[in-house]
C-alpha positions in Angstrom: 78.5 4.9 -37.9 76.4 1.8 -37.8 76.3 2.7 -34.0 75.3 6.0 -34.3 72.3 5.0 -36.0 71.0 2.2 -34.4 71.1 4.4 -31.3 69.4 7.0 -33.0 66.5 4.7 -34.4 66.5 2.7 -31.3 66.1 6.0 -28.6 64.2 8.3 -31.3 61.3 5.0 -31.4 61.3 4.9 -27.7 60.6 8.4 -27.5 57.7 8.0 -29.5 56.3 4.6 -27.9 56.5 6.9 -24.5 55.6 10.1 -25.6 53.4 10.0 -28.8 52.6 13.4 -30.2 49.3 14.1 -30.6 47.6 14.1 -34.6 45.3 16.7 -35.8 43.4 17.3 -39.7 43.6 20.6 -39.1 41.8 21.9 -42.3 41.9 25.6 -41.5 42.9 27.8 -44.9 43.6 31.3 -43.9 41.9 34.0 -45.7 38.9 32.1 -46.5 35.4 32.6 -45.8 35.3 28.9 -43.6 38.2 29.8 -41.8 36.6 34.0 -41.2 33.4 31.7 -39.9 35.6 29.5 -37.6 37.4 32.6 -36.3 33.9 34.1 -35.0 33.5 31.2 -33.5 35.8 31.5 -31.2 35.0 35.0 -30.2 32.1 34.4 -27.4 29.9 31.5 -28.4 31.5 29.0 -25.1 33.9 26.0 -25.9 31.1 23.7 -26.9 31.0 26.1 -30.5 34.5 25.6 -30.5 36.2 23.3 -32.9 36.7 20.1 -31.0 34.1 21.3 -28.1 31.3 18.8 -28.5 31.1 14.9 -30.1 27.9 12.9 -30.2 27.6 9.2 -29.0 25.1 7.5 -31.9 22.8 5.2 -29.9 21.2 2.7 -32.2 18.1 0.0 -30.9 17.5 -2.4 -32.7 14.8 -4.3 -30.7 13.0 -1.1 -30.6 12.5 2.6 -29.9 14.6 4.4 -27.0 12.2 5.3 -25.2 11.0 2.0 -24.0 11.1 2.0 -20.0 14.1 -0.5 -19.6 16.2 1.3 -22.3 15.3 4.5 -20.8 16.7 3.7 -17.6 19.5 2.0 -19.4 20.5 5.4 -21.1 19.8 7.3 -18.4 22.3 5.7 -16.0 24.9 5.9 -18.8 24.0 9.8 -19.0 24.8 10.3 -15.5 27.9 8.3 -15.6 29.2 10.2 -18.5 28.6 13.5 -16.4 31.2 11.9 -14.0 34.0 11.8 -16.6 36.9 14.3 -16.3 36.7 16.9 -18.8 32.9 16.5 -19.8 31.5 20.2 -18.7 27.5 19.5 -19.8 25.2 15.8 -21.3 22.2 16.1 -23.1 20.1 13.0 -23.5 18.5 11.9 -26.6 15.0 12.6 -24.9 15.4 16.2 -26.3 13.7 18.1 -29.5 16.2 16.9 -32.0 17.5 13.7 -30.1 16.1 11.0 -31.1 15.5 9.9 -34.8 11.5 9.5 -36.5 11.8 5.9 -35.7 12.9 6.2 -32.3 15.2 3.6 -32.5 18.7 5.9 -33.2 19.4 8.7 -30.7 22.2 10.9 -29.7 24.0 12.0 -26.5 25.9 14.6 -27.0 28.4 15.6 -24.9 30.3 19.4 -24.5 33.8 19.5 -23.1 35.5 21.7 -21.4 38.7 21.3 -22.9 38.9 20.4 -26.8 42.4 19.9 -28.2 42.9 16.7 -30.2 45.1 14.7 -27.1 42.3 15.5 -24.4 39.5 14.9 -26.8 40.9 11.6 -28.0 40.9 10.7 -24.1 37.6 12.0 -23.5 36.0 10.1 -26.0 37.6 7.2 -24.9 36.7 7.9 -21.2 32.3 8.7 -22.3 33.1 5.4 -24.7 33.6 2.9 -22.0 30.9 5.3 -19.6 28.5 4.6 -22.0 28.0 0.6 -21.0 24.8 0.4 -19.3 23.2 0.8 -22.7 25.2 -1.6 -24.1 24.0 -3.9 -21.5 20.8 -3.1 -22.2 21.2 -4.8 -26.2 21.7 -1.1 -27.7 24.7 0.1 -29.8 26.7 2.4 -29.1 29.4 4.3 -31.6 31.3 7.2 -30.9 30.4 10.0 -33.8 34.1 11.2 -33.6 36.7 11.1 -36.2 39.3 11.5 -33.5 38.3 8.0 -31.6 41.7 6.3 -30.7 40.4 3.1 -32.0 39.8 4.3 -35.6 43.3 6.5 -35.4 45.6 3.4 -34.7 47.4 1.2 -37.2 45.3 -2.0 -36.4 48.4 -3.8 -37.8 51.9 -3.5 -39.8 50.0 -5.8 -42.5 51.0 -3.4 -45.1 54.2 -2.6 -44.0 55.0 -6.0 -43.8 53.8 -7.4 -47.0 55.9 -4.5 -48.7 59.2 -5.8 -46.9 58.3 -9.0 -48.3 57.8 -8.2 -51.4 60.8 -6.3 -50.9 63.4 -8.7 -50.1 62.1 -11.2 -52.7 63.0 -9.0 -55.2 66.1 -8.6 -53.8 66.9 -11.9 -53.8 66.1 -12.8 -56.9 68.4 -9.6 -58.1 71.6 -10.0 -55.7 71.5 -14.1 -55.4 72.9 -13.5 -51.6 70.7 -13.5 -48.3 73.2 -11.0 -47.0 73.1 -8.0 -50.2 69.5 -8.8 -50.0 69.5 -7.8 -46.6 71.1 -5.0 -46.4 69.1 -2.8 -47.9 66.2 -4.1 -45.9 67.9 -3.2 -42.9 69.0 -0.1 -43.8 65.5 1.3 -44.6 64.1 0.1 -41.6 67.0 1.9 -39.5 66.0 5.2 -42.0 62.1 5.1 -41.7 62.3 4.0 -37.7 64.4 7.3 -37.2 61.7 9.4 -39.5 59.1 8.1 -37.7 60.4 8.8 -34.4 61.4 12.6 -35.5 57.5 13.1 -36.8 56.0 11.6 -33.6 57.9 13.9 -31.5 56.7 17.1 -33.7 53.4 16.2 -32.9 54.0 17.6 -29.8 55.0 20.8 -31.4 53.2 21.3 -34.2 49.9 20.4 -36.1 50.3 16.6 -37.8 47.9 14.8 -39.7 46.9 11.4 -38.6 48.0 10.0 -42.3 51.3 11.7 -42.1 53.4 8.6 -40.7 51.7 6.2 -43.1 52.6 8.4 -45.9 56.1 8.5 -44.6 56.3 5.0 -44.2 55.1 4.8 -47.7 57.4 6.6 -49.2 60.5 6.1 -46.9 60.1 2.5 -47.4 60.1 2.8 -51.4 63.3 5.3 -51.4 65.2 4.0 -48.6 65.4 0.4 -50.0 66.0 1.9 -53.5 68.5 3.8 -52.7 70.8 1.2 -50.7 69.8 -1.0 -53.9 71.4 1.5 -56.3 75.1 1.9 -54.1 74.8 -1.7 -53.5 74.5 -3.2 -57.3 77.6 -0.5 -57.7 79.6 -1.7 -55.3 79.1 -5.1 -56.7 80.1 -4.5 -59.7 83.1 -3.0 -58.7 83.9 -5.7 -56.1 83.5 -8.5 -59.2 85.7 -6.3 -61.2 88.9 -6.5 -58.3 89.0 -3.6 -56.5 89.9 -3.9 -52.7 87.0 -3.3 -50.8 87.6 0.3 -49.2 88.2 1.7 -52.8 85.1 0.1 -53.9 83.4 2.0 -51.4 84.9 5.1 -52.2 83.9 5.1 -55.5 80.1 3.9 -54.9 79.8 7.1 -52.3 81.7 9.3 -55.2 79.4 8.2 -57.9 76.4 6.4 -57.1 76.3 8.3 -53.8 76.0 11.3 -55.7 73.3 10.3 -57.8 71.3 9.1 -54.8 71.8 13.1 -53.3 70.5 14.5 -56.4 67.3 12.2 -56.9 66.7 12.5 -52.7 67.2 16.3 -53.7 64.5 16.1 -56.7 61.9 14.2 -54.4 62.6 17.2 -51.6 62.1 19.9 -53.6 59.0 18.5 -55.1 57.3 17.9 -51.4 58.9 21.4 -50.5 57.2 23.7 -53.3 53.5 22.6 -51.4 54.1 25.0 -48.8 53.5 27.4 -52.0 49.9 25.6 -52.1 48.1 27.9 -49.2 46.2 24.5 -48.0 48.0 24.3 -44.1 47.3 20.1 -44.7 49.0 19.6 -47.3 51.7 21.6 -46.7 52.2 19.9 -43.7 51.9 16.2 -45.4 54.1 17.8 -47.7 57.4 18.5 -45.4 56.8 15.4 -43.2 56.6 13.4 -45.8 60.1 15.1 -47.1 61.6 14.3 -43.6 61.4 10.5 -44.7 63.0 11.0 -47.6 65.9 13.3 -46.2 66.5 10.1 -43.3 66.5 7.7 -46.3 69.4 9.9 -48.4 71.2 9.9 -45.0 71.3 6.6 -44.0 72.2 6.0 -47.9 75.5 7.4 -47.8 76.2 6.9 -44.8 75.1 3.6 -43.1 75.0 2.0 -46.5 79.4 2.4 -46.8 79.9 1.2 -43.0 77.6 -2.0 -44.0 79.9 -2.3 -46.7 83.3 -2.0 -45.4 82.1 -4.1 -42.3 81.1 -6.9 -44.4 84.0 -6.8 -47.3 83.8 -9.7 -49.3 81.1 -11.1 -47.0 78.3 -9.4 -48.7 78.1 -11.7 -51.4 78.1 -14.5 -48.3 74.8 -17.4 -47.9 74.5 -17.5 -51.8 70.9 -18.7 -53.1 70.6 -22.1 -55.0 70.0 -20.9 -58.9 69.5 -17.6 -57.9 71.5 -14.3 -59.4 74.3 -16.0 -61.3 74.6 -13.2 -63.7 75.7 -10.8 -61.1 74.3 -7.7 -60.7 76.6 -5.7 -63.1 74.7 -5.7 -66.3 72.0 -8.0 -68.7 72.0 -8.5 -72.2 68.7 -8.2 -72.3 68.3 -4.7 -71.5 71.5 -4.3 -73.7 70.0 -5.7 -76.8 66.7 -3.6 -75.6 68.7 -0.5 -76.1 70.2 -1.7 -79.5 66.6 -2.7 -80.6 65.3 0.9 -79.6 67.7 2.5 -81.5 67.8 1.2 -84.4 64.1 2.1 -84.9 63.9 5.2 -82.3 60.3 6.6 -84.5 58.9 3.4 -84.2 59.3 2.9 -80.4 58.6 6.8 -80.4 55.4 6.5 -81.5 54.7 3.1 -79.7 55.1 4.8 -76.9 53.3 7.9 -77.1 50.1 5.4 -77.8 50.2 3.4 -74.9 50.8 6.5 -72.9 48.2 8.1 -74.4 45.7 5.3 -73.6 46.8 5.3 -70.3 45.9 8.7 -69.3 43.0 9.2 -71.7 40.6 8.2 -68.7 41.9 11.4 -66.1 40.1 13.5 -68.4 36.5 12.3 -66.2 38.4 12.6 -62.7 36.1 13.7 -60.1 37.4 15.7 -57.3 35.0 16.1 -54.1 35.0 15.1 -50.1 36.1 12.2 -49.4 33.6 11.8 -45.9 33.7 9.3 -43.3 31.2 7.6 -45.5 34.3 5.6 -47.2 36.0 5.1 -44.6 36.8 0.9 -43.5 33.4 -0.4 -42.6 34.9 -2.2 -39.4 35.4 1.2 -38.0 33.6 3.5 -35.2 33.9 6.1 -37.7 32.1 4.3 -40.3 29.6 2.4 -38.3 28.5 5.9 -37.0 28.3 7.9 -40.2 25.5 5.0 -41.7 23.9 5.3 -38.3 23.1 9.1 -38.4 22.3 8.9 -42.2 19.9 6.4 -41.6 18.3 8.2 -38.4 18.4 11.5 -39.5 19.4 12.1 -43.3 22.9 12.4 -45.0 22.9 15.8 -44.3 23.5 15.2 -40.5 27.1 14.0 -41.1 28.0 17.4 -42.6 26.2 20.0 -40.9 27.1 23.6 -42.1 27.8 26.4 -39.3 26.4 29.7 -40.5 27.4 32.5 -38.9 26.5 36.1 -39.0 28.5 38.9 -38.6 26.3 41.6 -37.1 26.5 45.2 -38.2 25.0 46.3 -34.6 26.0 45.1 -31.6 23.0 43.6 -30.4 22.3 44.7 -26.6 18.9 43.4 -25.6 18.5 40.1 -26.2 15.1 39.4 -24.7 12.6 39.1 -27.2 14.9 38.3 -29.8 16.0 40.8 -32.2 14.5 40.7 -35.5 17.7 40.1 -37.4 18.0 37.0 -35.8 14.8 35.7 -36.9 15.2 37.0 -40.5 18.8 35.4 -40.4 17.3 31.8 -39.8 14.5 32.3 -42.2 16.5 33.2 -45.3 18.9 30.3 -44.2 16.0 27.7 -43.7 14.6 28.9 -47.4 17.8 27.8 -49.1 17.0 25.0 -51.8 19.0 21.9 -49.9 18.5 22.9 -46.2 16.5 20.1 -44.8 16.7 21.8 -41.0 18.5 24.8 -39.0 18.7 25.5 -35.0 17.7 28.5 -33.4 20.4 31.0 -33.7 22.7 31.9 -30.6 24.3 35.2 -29.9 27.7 35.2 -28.6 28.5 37.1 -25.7 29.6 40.2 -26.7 26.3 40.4 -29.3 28.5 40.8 -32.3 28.1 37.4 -34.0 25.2 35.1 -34.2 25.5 31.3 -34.7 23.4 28.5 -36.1 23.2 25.0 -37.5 22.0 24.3 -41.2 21.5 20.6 -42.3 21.9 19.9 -45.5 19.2 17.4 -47.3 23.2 15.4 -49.5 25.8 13.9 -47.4 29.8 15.6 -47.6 30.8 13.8 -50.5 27.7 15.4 -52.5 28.6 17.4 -55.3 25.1 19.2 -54.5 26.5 20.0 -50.5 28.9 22.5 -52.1 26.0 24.1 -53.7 24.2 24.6 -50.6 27.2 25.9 -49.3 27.7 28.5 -52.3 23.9 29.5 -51.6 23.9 30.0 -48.0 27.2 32.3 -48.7 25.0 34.5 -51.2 22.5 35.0 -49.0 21.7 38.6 -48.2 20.7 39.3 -44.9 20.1 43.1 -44.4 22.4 44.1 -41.0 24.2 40.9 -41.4 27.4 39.1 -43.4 26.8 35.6 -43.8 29.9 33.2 -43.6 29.6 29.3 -43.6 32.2 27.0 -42.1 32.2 23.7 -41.3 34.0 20.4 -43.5 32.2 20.9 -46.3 32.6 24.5 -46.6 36.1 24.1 -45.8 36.8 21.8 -48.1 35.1 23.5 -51.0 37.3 27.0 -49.8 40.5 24.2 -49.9 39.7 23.1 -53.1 39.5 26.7 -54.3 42.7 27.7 -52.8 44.3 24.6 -54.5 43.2 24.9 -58.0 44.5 29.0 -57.9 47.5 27.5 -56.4 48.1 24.4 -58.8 49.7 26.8 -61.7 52.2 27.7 -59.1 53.3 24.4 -57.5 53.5 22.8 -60.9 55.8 25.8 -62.2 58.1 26.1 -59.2 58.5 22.1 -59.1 59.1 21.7 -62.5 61.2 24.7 -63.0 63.4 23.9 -59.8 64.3 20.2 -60.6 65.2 21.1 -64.4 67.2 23.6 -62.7 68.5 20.6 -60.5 69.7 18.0 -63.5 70.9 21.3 -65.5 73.4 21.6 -62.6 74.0 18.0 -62.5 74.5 16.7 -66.3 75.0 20.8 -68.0 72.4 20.1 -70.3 69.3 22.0 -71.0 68.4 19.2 -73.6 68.6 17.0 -70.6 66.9 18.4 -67.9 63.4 20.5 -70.3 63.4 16.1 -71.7 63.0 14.8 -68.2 60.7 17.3 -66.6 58.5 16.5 -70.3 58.9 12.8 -69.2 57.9 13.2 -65.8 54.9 14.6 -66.5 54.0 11.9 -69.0 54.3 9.2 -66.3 51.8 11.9 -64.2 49.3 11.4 -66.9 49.1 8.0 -66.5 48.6 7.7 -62.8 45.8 9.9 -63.1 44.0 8.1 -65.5 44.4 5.1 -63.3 43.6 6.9 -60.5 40.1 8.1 -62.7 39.3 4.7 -64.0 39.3 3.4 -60.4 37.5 5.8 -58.3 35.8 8.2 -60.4 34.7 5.8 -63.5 34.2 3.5 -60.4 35.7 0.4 -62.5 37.2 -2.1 -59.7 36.6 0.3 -56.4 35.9 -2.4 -54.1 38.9 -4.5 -55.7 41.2 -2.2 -54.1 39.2 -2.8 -50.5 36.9 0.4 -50.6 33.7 -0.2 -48.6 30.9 0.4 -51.0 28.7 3.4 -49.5 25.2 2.5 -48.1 22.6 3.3 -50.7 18.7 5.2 -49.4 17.2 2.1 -48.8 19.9 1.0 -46.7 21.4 -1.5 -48.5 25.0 -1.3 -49.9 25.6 -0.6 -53.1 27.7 -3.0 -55.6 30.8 -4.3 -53.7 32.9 -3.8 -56.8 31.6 -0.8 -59.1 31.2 2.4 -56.9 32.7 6.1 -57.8 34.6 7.2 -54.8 35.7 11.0 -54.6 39.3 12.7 -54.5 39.7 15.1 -52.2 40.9 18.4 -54.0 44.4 17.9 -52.9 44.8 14.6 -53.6 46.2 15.3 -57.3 48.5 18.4 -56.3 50.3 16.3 -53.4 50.7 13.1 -56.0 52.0 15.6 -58.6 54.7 16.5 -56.3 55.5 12.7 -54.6 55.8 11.5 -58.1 57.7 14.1 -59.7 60.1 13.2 -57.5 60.2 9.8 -57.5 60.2 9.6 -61.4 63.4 11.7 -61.3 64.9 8.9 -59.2 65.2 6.7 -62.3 66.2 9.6 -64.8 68.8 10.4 -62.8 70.0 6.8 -62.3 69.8 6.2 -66.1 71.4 9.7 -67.4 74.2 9.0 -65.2 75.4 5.6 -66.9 74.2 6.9 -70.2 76.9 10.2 -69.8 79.1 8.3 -68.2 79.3 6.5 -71.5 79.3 9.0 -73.7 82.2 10.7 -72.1 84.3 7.2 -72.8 83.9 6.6 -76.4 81.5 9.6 -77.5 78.5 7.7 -79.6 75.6 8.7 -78.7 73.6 5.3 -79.6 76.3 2.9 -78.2 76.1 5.2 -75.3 72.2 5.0 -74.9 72.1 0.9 -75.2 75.3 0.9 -73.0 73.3 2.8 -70.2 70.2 0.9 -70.9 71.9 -2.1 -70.2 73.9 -1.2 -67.3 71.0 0.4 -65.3 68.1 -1.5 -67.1 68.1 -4.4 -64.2 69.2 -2.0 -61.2 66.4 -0.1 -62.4 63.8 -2.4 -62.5 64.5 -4.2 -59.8 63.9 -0.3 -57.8 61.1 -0.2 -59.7 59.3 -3.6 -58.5 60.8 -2.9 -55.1 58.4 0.4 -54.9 55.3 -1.0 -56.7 55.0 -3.9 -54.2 55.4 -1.4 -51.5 52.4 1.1 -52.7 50.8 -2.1 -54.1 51.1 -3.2 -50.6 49.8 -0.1 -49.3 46.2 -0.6 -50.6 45.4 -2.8 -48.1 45.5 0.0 -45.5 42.0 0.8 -44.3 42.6 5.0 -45.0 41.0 5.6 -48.1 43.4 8.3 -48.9 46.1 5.8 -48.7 44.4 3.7 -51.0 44.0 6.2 -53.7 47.9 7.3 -53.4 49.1 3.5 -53.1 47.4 3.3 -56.6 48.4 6.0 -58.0 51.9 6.0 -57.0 51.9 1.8 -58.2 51.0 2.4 -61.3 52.9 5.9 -61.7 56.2 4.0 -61.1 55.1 0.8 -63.0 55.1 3.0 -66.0 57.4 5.4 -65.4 60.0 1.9 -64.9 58.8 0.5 -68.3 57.3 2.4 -71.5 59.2 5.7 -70.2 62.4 4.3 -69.4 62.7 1.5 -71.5 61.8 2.4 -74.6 60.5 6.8 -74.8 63.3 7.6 -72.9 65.9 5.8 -74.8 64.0 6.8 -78.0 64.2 10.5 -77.5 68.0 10.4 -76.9 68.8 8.5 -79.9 66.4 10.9 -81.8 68.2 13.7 -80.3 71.7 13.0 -81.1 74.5 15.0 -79.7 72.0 17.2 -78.8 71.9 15.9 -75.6 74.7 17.2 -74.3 75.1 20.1 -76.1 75.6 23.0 -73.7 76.0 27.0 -74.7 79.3 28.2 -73.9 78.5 31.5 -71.9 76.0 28.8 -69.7 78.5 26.0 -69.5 81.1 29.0 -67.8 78.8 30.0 -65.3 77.6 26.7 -64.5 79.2 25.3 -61.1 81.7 22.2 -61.8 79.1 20.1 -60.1 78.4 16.4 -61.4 76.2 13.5 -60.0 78.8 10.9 -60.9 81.7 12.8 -59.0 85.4 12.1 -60.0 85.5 8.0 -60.5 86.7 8.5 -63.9 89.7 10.4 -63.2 90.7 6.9 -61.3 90.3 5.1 -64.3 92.5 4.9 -66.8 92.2 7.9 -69.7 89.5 7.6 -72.3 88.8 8.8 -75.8 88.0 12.3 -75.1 84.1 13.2 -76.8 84.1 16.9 -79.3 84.8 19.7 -76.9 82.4 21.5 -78.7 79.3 19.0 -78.7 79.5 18.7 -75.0 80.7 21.7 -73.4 83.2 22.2 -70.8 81.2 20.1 -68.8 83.1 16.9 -69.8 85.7 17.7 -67.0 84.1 16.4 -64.6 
């Protein structure tokens, strides 16, 4: 087994060194207007009005204008050399109406290519990049004004990923005492996310993925994989400290902790799966990528995890630490006496919690969902460096250009003078309130369609943008139907599709994993409580998530570059609103859904399996507590220094989830788990197991914790009728 899946990691990364699959933020939405405008497109108007069929190459002087001899020559000779570059089909030179900026000193070569999907682009621009050098010669700047430029799309380092191994394996130190347990689990997560990584490269070549879908798989593979060799490890500890030979101890962590691992992995899938119900192709797609990271992390769990440990026997407790995890890993008083302390006043903790949890998510209330634009992105970057350059030269707008085009009710024949619709088409589009400037408009070949460019007087992440957009899509131009496409009209028809969606996902994630636990613990007390819970801990990521970015408290702590304000200066380096892209919320709904069900399911599973022994409910609940309190938390610090660790990644969309996600599970590890959790089951009695006869029949005899307990030797038996049939298992 442990063969098996070295080879697997080890030939699967190769593949993916050698033959990388191309990414793509493909942000098309069928069935909306953007994507009807992008579909005309398409249909006549040449590759260069083709998604991916032109990019610009910013040109900035700052000695003094362009059009200075020297530099003239100087961009000149970079013009023609860029003509000689494979795929480039037509150049035009800033010394064009509409190429250079009012101070002459910013100017644009833009370049049409005769090919356009994202691998040949990335190439191109790379190719016209390094074409481009006379100028720099010459003391000018030049940026590439492409969001698909190879140097912005690589992972400048594995700082992130290695700060959260770190982090990772000095927590699991200090839990297991032993340089070899803390190991493993290191290791085996590696193995799992270097085999997910490997299987989403190679899709690239097959499908449409995003450029953050193998940093959000990291992410999360990371997080689950170590957590979930951490849970079968502490059990197998445990077990190994109480006698058992080693292959039985393995048997019984795969038949009960194993379990429990399959059923939270299961929660976490079915969470990322109910987005392809979202309509939004982008996140569906982040959605079951991401989910492939979690299925190679419940895989390697149960079964790479058991070979480690019958390989190593008694040796996994081998190269102990000095002072370090003498208690073991099978239990603390602590949590124990925690449990007792919450049950004996369950309202007081009750209400304690509800508070602090209140507090917590009061702030989401002022989130602000918008487009997130280049304009964030890491201020070292092409990308970045290029967006300030065109917003300076030629106004915010120029870094979200609308496309309007208008479907024509006549198919227009003679073209010479220019039909009048045409002309009325551009002048009710230039009279929109926001529309600083719009091209001439250009028929497509068959005359059907006509195409133009409106620039917008508010950069992407404008709120006002999507009001221009709005207005140019009212517009009504007689012999004509007016769609808009572009980013921000596609991201305004995303946002749309999302929020009618929303209801949906939630419902259908919600519904399915209560369905999950009810098949798991045959308790409909159970699994309505947890789904509650896991929205609680929802609540609170999104208020942190709205106290950072759209209250703007601590922004630039979290490494966002602050924006650059009119006067060209940036604005504070700490306090600075930063929007959420529309599907930020629905994707971190799902992620952490998941994720928070890990823990429920971990803790409901030593908190039955006590129950079932002696049948007290609050013995039962401190008992659990106890047992998984440590195991628990140690997950739980595990993940947080993993998304904490995660901030430090130059994508401002994996900023925003890395805090989010942090503090989700912070909470989710503490206040929920420690003390609402615990205080809602003492509160609730017997009640929590109680299951209806006619449901307990049809039920299947599935259980999380498997058989282990028919091994042991026989226990006090808890009321048949409290708990249902259930209790067999």
């Amino acid at each position: 087994m442990l063969a098996l899946w070295v080879a697997a990691a080890v030939l699967l990364t190769a593949g993916s060194v050698f033959f990388p699959g191309p990414t793509s933020n493909d942000t098309s939405i069928p069935g909306t207007d953007a994507q009807r405008a992008l579909d005309l497109m398409k249909e006549g108007f040449g590759s260069e009005y083709r998604t991916g069929g032109t990019f610009q190459m910013v040109l900035y002087s700052p000695d003094g204008a362009l059009t200075a001899k020297s530099r003239k020559r100087a961009v000149e000779r970079a013009v023609e050399q860029v003509r000689d570059v494979p795929n480039v089909a037509e150049v035009k030179t800033p010394y064009r109406i509409g190429g250079l900026a009012p101070s002459l000193e910013i100017g644009l070569i833009t370049v049409k290519l005769k090919e356009g999907d994202s691998a040949t682009r990335s190439e191109t621009t790379k190719l016209v990049s390094e074409a481009v050098e006379p100028v720099r010669q010459a003391g000018i700047e030049a940026v590439p004004a492409d969001s698909s430029n190879p140097a912005d799309k690589e992972i400048k380092t594995g700082t992130s990923e290695i700060i959260g191994i770190v982090c990772a394996l000095l927590v699991l130190l200090l839990a297991f005492g032993t340089l070899v347990a803390a190991m493993i689990p290191i290791f085996v997560a590696l193995i799992s996310i270097a085999t997910g990584l490997g299987v989403i490269s190679l899709l690239g070549h097959l499908l449409d993925v995003p450029k953050q879908a193998s940093i959000m798989a990291t992410m999360i593979g990371l997080g689950v994989g170590i957590d979930y060799a951490l849970f079968l490890l502490s059990r197998h500890r445990k077990l190994l400290a109480d006698g058992l030979p080693v292959h039985e101890a393995v048997r019984r962590v795969v038949a009960s902790s194993g379990g429990a691992v399959v059923f939270a992995g299961g929660t976490v899938i079915i969470a990322l799966s109910a987005l392809l119900l979202a309509g939004f192709p982008l996140l569906q797609t982040l959605g079951w990528i991401t989910g492939i990271s979690v299925v190679a992390a419940v895989f390697t769990s149960v079964t790479l995890v058991p070979a480690l440990l019958g390989l190593l026997g008694h040796r996994v407790n081998a190269l102990r630490l000095p002072f370090v995890g003498r208690r073991g890993s099978h239990g603390s008083s602590g949590w124990t006496g925690l449990g007792l302390w919450v049950a004996r006043r369950p309202w007081t903790v009750l209400a304690l919690s509800v508070a602090l949890l209140g507090a917590l998510a009061a702030p989401a209330l002022a989130m602000k969902l918008g487009t997130l634009d280049d304009g964030y992105s890491d201020r070292g970057t092409d990308t970045r460096r290029a967006y300030e350059l065109l917003e300076a030269g030629f106004g915010p707008g120029m870094n979200g250009p609308l496309v309007v085009v208008a479907d024509l009710d006549v198919r227009v024949v003679d073209r010479e003078p220019a039909p009048a619709v045409l002309q009325l088409f551009k002048d009710r589009v230039a009279d929109v309130d926001g529309v600083a400037h719009v091209t001439d408009p250009v028929l497509n070949k068959g005359g059907t369609a006509a195409l133009l460019q409106a620039i917008p007087d508010y950069a992407p992440a404008d709120p006002r943008a999507l009001e221009v957009v709005e207005a140019v899509r009212a517009l009504d131009v007689p012999g004509a139907q007016v769609h808009v496409g572009g980013k921000v009209a596609g991201m305004a028809d995303a946002g749309d599709r999302i929020a009618g969606r929303t209801p949906l996902v939630v419902g259908v994630v919600i519904l399915l994993s209560a369905l999950l636990l009810l098949l798991a613990f045959r308790s409909p007390v159970v699994a309505i409580k947890a789904a509650l819970m896991n929205l609680v801990s929802l609540g609170a990521a999104f208020g942190a998530l709205s106290l950072v970015f759209s209250l703007g408290l601590g922004s630039g702590l979290v490494g966002m570059d602050p924006p650059v304000s009119t006067d060209g200066s940036y604005l504070s380096t700490i306090f600075f609103t930063v929007p959420i892209d529309s599907y930020i919320p629905l994707m971190l709904f799902a992620i952490l859904f998941g994720l928070s069900m890990d823990y429920e399911v971990f803790l409901l599973t030593a908190v039955r399996q006590a129950y079932l022994r002696h049948g007290d409910n609050r013995r039962a609940v401190a008992e659990g507590l106890g047992s998984t309190g440590r195991v628990i938390t140690s997950a739980a610090l595990i993940m947080v220094a993993v998304f904490v660790a995660f901030i430090a990644y130059p994508d401002p969309m994996v900023k925003i989830f890395g805090v989010g996600l942090a503090v989700a599970i912070a909470v989710d590890a503490t206040i929920i788990r420690g003390l609402l959790v615990p205080a809602t089951m003492v509160l609730l009695g017997r009640l929590n197991w109680w299951c209806p006869p006619w449901l307990d029949r049809i039920l299947p005899n599935l259980s999380v914790e498997g058989h282990e307990e028919e091994d042991e030797e026989e226990k006090p038996e808890p009321r048949r009728e409290l708990v249902g049939a259930g209790h067999a298992s």
